[in-house]
C-alpha positions in Angstrom: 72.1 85.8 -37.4 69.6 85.1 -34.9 70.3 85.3 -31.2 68.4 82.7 -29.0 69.8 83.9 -25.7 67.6 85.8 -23.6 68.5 89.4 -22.9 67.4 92.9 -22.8 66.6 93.1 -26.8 65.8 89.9 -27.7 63.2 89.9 -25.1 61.6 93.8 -25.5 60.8 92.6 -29.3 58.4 89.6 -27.8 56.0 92.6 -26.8 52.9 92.6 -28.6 50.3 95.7 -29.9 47.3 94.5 -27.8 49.6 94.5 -24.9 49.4 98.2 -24.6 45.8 97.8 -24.8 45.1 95.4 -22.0 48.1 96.7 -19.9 48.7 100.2 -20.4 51.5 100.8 -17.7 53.7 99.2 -20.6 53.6 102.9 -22.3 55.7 104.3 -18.8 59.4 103.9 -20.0 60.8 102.7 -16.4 57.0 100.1 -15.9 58.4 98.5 -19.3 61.8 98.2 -18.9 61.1 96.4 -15.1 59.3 93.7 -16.9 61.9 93.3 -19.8 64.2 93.0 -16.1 61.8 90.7 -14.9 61.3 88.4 -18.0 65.9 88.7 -18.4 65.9 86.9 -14.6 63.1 84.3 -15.5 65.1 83.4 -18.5 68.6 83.2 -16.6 67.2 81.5 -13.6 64.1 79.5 -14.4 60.3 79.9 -14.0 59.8 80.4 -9.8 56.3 80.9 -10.1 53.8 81.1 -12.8 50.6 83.0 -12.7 47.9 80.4 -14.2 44.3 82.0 -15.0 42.0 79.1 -15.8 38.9 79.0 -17.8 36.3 76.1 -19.2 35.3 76.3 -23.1 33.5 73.2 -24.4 34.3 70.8 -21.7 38.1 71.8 -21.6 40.6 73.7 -19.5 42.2 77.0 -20.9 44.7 78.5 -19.2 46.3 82.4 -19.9 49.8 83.5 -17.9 49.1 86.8 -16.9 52.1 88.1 -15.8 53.8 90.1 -18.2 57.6 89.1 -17.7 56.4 85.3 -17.5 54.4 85.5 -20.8 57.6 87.4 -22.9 59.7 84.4 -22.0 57.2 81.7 -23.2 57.1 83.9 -26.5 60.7 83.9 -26.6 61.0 79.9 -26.1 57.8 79.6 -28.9 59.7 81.7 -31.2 63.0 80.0 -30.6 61.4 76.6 -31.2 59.3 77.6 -34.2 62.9 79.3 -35.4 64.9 76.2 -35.4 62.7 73.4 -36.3 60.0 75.4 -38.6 57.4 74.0 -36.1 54.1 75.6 -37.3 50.7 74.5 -38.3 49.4 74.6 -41.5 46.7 77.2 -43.2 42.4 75.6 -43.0 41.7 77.1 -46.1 45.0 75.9 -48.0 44.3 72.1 -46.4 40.7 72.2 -47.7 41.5 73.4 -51.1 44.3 70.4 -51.4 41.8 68.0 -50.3 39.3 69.2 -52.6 41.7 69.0 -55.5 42.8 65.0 -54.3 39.0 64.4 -54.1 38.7 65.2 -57.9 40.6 62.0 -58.4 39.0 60.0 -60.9 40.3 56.6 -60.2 39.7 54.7 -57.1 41.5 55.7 -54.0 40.8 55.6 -49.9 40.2 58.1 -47.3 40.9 57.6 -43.4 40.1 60.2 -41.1 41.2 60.5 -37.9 41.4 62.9 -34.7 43.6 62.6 -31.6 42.0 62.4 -28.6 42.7 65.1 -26.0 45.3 65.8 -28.0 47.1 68.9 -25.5 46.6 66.9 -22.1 47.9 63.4 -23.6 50.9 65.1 -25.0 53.8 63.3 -23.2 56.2 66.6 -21.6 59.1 64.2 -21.0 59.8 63.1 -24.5 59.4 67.1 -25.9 61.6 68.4 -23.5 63.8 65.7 -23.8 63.8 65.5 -27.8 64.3 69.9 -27.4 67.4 69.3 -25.1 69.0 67.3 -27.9 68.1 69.9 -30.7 71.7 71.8 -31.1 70.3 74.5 -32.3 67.7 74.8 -29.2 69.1 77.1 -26.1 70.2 75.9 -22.7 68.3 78.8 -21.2 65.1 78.3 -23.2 65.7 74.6 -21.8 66.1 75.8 -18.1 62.9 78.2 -18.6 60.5 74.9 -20.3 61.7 72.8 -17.8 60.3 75.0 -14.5 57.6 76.0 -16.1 56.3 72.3 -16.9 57.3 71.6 -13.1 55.3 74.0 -12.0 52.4 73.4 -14.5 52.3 69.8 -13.0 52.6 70.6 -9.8 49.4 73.4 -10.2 47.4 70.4 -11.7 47.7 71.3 -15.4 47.7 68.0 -17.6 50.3 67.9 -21.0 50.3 71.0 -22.7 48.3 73.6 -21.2 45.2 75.3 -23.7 45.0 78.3 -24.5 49.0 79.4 -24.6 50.8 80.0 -28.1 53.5 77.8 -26.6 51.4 75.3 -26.5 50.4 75.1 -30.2 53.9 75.8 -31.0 55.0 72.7 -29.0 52.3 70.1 -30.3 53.5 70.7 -33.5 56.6 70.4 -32.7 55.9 67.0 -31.0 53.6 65.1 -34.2 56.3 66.7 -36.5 58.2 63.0 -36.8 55.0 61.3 -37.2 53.3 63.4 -39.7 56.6 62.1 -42.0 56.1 59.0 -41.0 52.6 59.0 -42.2 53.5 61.2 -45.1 56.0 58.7 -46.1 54.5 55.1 -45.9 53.4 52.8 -48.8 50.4 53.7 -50.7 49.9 57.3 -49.0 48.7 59.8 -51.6 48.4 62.9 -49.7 48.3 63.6 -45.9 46.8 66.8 -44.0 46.7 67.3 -39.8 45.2 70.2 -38.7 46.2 70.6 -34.8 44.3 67.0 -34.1 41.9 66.8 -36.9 44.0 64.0 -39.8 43.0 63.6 -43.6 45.2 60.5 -45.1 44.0 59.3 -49.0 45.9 56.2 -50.3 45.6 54.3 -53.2 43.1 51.4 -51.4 45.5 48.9 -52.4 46.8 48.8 -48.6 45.3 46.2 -45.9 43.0 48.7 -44.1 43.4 47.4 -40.9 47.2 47.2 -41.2 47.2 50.1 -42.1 45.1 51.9 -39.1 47.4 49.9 -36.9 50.4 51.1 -37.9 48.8 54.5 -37.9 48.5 54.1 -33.9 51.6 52.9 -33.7 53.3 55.8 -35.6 51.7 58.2 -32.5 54.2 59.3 -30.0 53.6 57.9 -26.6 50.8 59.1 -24.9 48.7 59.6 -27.7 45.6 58.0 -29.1 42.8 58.3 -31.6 39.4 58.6 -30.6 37.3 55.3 -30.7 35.8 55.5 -33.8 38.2 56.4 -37.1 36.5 56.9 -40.3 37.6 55.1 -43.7 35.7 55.8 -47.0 36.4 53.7 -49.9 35.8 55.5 -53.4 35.2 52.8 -56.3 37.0 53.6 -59.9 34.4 54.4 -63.0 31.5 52.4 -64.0 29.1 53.1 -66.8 25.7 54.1 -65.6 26.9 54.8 -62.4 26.6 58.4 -60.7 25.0 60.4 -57.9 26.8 60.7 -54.8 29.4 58.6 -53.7 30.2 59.8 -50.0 30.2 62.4 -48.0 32.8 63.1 -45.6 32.8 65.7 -42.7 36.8 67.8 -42.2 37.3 71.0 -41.1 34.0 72.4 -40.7 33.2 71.6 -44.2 30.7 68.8 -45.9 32.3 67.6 -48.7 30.0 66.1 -51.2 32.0 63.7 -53.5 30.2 62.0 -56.6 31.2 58.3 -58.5 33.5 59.2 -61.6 32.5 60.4 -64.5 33.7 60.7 -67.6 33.5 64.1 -69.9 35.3 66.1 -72.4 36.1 65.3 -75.6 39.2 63.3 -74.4 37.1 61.4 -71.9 38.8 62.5 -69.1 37.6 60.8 -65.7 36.9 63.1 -63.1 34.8 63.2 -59.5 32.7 66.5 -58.7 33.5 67.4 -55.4 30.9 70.3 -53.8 31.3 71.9 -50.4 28.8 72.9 -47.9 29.5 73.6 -43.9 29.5 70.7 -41.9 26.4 70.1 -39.5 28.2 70.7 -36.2 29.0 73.9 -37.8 25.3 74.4 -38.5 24.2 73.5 -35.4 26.7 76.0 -33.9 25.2 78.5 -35.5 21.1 77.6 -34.8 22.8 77.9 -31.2 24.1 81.5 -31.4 20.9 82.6 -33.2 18.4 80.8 -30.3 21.2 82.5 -27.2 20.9 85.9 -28.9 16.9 85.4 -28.4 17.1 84.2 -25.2 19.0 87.4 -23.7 16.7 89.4 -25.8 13.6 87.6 -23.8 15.7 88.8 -20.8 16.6 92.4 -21.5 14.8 93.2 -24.3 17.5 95.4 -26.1 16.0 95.4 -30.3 19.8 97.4 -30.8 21.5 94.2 -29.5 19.4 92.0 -31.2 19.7 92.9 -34.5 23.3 93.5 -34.0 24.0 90.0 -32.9 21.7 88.6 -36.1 24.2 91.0 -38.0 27.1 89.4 -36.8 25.6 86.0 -36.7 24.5 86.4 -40.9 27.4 88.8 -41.7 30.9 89.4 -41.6 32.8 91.9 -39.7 36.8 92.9 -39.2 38.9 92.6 -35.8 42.5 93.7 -35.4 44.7 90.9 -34.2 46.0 91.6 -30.7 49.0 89.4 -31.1 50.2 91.0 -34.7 48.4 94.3 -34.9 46.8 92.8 -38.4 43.1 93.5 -39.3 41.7 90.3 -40.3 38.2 89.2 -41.4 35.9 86.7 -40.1 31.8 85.8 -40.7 30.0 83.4 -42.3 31.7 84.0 -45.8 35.6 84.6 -44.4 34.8 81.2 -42.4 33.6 79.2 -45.3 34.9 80.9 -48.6 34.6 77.3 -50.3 30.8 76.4 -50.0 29.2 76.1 -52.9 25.9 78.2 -52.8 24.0 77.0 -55.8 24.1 73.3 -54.2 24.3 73.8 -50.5 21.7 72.8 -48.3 23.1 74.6 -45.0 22.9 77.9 -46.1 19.2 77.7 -46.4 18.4 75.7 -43.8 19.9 78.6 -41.4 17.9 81.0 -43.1 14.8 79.1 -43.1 15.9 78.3 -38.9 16.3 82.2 -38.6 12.9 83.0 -40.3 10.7 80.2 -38.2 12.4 81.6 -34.8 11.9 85.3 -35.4 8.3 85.0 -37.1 6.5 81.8 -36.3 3.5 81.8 -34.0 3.2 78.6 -33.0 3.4 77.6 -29.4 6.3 75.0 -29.6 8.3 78.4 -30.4 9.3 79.3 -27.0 12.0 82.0 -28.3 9.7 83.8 -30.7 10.5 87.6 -29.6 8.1 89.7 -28.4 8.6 92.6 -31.7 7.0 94.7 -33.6 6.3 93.7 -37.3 8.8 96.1 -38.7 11.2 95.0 -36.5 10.1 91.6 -37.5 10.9 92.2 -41.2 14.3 93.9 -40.3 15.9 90.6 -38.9 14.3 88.2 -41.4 15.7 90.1 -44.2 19.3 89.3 -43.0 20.0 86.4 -44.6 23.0 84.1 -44.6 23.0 83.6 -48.4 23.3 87.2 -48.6 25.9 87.6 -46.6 28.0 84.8 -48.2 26.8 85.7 -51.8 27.5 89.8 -51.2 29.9 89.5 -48.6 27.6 91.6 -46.7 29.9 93.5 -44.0 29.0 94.9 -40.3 31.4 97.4 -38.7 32.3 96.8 -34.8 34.7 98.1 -32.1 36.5 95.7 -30.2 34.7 96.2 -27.0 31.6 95.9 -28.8 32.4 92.5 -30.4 33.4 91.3 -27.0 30.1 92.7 -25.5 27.7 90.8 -28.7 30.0 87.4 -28.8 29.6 87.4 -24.8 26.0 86.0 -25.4 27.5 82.7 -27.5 31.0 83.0 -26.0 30.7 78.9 -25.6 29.1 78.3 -28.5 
C-alpha cells in the first residue's frame, strides 16, 4: 500500500542517478542521510526557505531548487499527486499518430486549435491548492509543504507555477484535468488532445463555431486564457473532381498536409491522405543552430567543433536521462519519426540551407567559413535526409553534449 507520509524511506527513494553525478557528497553515507534529515523536517514543518536559481529561455523564467533536501520533498509531493489523481501528460508521438489517424476521416468534420497563453504563470495557486486540500487521498503534510513553498515562491517574485520544476508539470496537469473532460465530453467533440498548452479539438462541424470557442474559454479554470488568435479549419465532405490539398495545419512541431476526400478501393471507400513534414518554426530552429555553430566557428575557429555540431545538428545521438538513469534517443529522426520523406519539403530545404552556408561565395553570405575544400566537402555531405532515412547515429559524452548544445542552448 503506498505510504504518502514523509519519512526517512519514503523520502531516500525520491533520490535520483544524476544526483550523484552533479552532487557527489550524496555517495558519503552520513552527507546523505543529513539531507534525507533535512528533507524529513521540511516535510513535518513546512518549506522555511527555498533556494530559487533563475534562468531566461525564450522570453521566460526557469527556475531549479538547488538544495538537495528541498528538491526530495517537491519530488515526494509530485509523486504523491501524480499517485492519487493519475496527473500526467500525455506521450507527442502517441498524440500525433491519433491525430493523424482522425485526419484520415473521410467525411466532413472541424478542427480548432488552440494554446494557453502563459500557461505556468496564469495558473491560479489558490484554486490547486485548494482543490488538493479536498482530495482525501492527498496528505496533510504534502499540503503543509505546497502551501510554504507557494508562499515563498510569491513572496520571491515567482508568478503561478514556477518553469522548469517537475512539480510544476505535475501540477498543471493536475489543474486542466477537469477541463480537458469537459472538453472531451461536450456535443459534437470527436477526439480531443492537450499537450502541456498546445490543444487539438475535431468535431463533427455541425456545432455553432463561435459557441463553441466560447464555451471553450469558459470551460478554462480561472486565470487562464487562449492566446488571441485560435485557429479553426473546416474540412468539406467528398466531391467528384475535387482533390489536391485541402489544409494544412501546424501541431506539435509537425506540418500536417491533409488532402479533400477521395474515394478508392474496390468498395469505394472515402478516405483523406494525410502527409507529415516538420513544422516551419521547427525549420527555422534548426537554420538557427546551423548559422550559431558558424558563427563561433568564425570566432574560434575549432574545424573538430564544427563538424561535430553539423553532426549533431543532421544526426542523432543518445543521452542518459538524469532523472531515471534511462538512455534515450534524440536527433532529427527520434524528433520527427512521422515525416514523410518522399513528400517533404523541409528536409531538403535544410540541406539545401546547410549546403549554400558552408559553400556559397557570394557576398550576402556573411557566415561562409573560412575552410579548406575537403573540409568543405566533409560537412556538405552530412545531410539531414540521411540522417532521417539511415538513422545516421553520432556518439557523445554528456559533458561533450553540454559543451556542443552550449552554442544553440536558446535556440
Amino acid at each position: 500500500m503506498y505510504d504518502p507520509t514523509m519519512h526517512v524511506r519514503s523520502i531516500a527513494r525520491q533520490f535520483q542517478p544524476g544526483d550523484f553525478i552533479t552532487n557527489p557528497t550524496l555517495l558519503n553515507e552520513p552527507d546523505r542521510k543529513a539531507v534525507i534529515a533535512n528533507a524529513v523536517e521540511i516535510g513535518a514543518n513546512g518549506f522555511a526557505a527555498v533556494a530559487f536559481l533563475k534562468s531566461t529561455l525564450r522570453g521566460k523564467e526557469i527556475y531549479q531548487v538547488t538544495d538537495m533536501a528541498q528538491l526530495l520533498v517537491l519530488r515526494h509531493v509530485s509523486k504523491n499527486i501524480r499517485r492519487i489523481t493519475g496527473a500526467k501528460q500525455d506521450n507527442r508521438q502517441f498524440i500525433i499518430e491519433c491525430v493523424r489517424t482522425m485526419l484520415r476521416e473521410g467525411s466532413s468534420y472541424r478542427v480548432y486549435k488552440f494554446d494557453i497563453k502563459s500557461f505556468y504563470e496564469s495558473a491560479n495557486i489558490d484554486m490547486i491548492l485548494e482543490r488538493l486540500k479536498n482530495d482525501e487521498g492527498f496528505s496533510g503534510q504534502s499540503a503543509v509543504a505546497l502551501s510554504t513553498f507557494f508562499t515563498i515562491a510569491k513572496a520571491a517574485g515567482v508568478s503561478g507555477l514556477p518553469r522548469g520544476l517537475g512539480l510544476s508539470a505535475t501540477l498543471a496537469e493536475y489543474l486542466l484535468r477537469p477541463f480537458d473532460e469537459r472538453m472531451a465530453d461536450m456535443p459534437h467533440v470527436w477526439f480531443y488532445a492537450r499537450f502541456v498548452d498546445d490543444i487539438f479539438i475535431v468535431t463533427s462541424g455541425r456545432e455553432n463555431h463561435g459557441e463553441f470557442v466560447r464555451l471553450a474559454k469558459a470551460s478554462l479554470p480561472d486565470g487562464l486564457m487562449f492566446n488571441q488568435k485560435s485557429e479553426v479549419f473546416d474540412f468539406e465532405k467528398y466531391a467528384k473532381h475535387q482533390t489536391g490539398c485541402a489544409h494544412t495545419v501546424d501541431f506539435l512541431g509537425y506540418r500536417f498536409h491533409v488532402s479533400r476526400p477521395l474515394r478508392s478501393g474496390d468498395k469505394g471507400v472515402v478516405m483523406r491522405t494525410v502527409t507529415l513534414d516538420i513544422a516551419p518554426a521547427k525549420v527555422r530552429k534548426l537554420k538557427t543552430r546551423i548559422a550559431k555553430s558558424l558563427l563561433r566557428f568564425s570566432v574560434d575557429g575549432n574545424y573538430v567543433d564544427l563538424l561535430s555540431r553539423f553532426r549533431l545538428i543532421t544526426g542523432n545521438f543518445n543521452f542518459v536521462d538524469r532523472a531515471t538513469g534511462i538512455r534515450r534517443v534524440s536527433g532529427i529522426y527520434f524528433n520527427y519519426p512521422h515525416v514523410d520523406l518522399a513528400s517533404s519539403e523541409a528536409i531538403p530545404d535544410l540541406d539545401k540551407f546547410l549546403r549554400n552556408m558552408v559553400m556559397a561565395p557570394h557576398p550576402r553570405n556573411k557566415l561562409r567559413p573560412k575552410l579548406a575544400t575537403a573540409q568543405r566537402r566533409e560537412l556538405v555531405r552530412l545531410t539531414f535526409r540521411d540522417g532521417h532515412e539511415k538513422k545516421r547515429f553520432y556518439a557523445f559524452g554528456p559533458a561533450r553534449l553540454v559543451e556542443l548544445g552550449s552554442v544553440w542552448r536558446h535556440a
